[in-house]
C-alpha positions as CSV (number, residue, x, y, z in Angstrom):
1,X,8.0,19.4,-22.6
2,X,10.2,18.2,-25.6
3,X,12.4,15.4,-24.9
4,X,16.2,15.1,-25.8
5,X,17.6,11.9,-27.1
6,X,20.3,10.7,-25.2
7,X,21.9,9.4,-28.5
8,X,22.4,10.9,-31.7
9,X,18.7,10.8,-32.4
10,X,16.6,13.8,-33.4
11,X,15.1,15.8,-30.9
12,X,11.4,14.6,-30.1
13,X,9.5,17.9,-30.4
14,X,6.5,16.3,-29.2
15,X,4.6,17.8,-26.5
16,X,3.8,15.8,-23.7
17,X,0.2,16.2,-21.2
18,X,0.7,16.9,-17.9
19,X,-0.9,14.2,-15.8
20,X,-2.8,17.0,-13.3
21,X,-5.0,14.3,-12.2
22,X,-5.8,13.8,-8.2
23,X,-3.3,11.3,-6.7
24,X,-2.3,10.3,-3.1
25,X,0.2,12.0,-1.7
26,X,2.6,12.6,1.9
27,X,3.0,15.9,3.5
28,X,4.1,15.9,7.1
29,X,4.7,12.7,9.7
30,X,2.3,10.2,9.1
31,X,0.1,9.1,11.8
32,X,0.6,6.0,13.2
33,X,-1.5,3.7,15.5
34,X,-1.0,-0.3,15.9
35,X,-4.1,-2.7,16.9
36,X,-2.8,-6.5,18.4
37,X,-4.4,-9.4,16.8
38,X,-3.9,-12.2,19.1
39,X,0.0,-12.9,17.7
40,X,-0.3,-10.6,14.8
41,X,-0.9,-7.1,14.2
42,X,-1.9,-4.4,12.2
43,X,0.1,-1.4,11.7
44,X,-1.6,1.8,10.5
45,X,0.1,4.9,9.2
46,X,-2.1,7.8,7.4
47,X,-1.4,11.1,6.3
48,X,-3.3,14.0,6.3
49,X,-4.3,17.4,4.7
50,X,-6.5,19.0,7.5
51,X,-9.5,16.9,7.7
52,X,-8.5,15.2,4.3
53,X,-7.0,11.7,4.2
54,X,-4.0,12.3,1.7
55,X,-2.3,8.9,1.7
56,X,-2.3,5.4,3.9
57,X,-0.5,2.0,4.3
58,X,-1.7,-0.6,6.3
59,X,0.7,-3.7,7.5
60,X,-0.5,-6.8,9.1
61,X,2.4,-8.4,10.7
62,X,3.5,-11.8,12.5
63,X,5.7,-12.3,15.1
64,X,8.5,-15.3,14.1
65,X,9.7,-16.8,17.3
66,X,8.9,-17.3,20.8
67,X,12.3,-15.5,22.4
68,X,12.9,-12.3,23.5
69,X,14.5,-11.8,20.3
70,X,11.5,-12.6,18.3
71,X,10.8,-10.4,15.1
72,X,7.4,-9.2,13.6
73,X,7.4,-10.0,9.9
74,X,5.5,-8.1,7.2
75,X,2.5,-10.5,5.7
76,X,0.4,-8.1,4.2
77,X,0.8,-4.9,2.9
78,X,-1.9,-2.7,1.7
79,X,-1.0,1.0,0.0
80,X,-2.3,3.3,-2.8
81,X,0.5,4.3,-4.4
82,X,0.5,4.4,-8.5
83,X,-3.7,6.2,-8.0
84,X,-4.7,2.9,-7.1
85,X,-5.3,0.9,-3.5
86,X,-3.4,-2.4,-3.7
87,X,-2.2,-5.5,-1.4
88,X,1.3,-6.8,-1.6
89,X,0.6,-10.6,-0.2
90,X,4.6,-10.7,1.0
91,X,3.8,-14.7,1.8
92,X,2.5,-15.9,-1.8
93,X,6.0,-17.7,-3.6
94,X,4.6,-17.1,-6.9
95,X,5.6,-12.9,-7.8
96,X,2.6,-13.0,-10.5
97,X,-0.1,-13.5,-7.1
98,X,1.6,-11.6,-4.8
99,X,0.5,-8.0,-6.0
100,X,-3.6,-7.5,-6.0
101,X,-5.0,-4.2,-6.9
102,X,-8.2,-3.8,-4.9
103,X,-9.9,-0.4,-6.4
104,X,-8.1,2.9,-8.6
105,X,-7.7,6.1,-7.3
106,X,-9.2,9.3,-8.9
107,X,-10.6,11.3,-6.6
108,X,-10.1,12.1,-2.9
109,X,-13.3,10.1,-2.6
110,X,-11.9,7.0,-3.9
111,X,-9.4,7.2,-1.5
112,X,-11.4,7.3,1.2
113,X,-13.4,3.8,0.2
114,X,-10.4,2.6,-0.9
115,X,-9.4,2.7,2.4
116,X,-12.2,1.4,4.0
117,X,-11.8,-1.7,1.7
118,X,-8.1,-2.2,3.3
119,X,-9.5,-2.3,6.4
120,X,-12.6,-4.6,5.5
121,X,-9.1,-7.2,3.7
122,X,-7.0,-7.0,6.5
123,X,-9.3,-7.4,9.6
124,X,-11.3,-9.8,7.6
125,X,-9.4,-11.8,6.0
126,X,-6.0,-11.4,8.7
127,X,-6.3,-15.1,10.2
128,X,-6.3,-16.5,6.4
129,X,-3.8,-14.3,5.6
130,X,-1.3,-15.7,8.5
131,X,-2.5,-19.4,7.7
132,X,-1.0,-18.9,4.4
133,X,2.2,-17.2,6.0
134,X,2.6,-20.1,8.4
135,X,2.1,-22.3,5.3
136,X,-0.9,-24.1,6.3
């Protein structure tokens, strides 16, 4: 579709592709299960399309305090938004290392082993990952 200049351009008549490539996407409630990790825990929402895994994020989290009004803290975040499975490392201080992409996103396929490869970072890697929250 042509664009329209917002100024007092001419009109850019140049037609544009449509992107009609496969890509994650939400229909519905997602659901949701959480697995306890010895003082962490992994959060697990998915979405599906019948048998067909449409979407997924996967949140290991930290409880901060030893009160009753201790909270659970996001330390690792792992999505496939943008057609590609990614980790947000929310601990890291430096913004360049906190995003990772871990595999792109073409087919429903890839979305299934991507997801299997957020599951093999998270629950392999989740006592690291609090280590590096805690700051050790």
């Amino acid at each position: 579709m042509p664009r329209r200049d917002k100024g007092k351009g001419p009109v850019d008549m140049t037609v544009y592709p449509v992107d009609d490539r496969w890509k994650p996407y939400r229909s519905g409630p997602p659901q949701a299960t959480t697995f306890d990790l010895f003082g962490a825990k992994v959060e697990h929402r998915q979405w599906w399309d019948g048998k067909q895994l449409t979407d997924f994020v996967l949140t290991l989290q930290a409880e901060r305090g030893d009160t009753e009004e201790s909270i659970w803290e996001d330390v690792l975040r792992v999505d496939c938004c943008h057609r590609e499975v990614h980790a947000h490392r929310l601990y890291l201080p430096d913004p360049n290392d906190v995003y990772r992409v871990i595999t792109p996103i073409e087919t429903p396929e890839d979305l299934w082993e991507g997801a299997d490869l957020a599951e093999d970072l998270v629950y392999g890697e989740w006592q690291e990952h609090l280590r590096r929250w805690e700051g050790i």
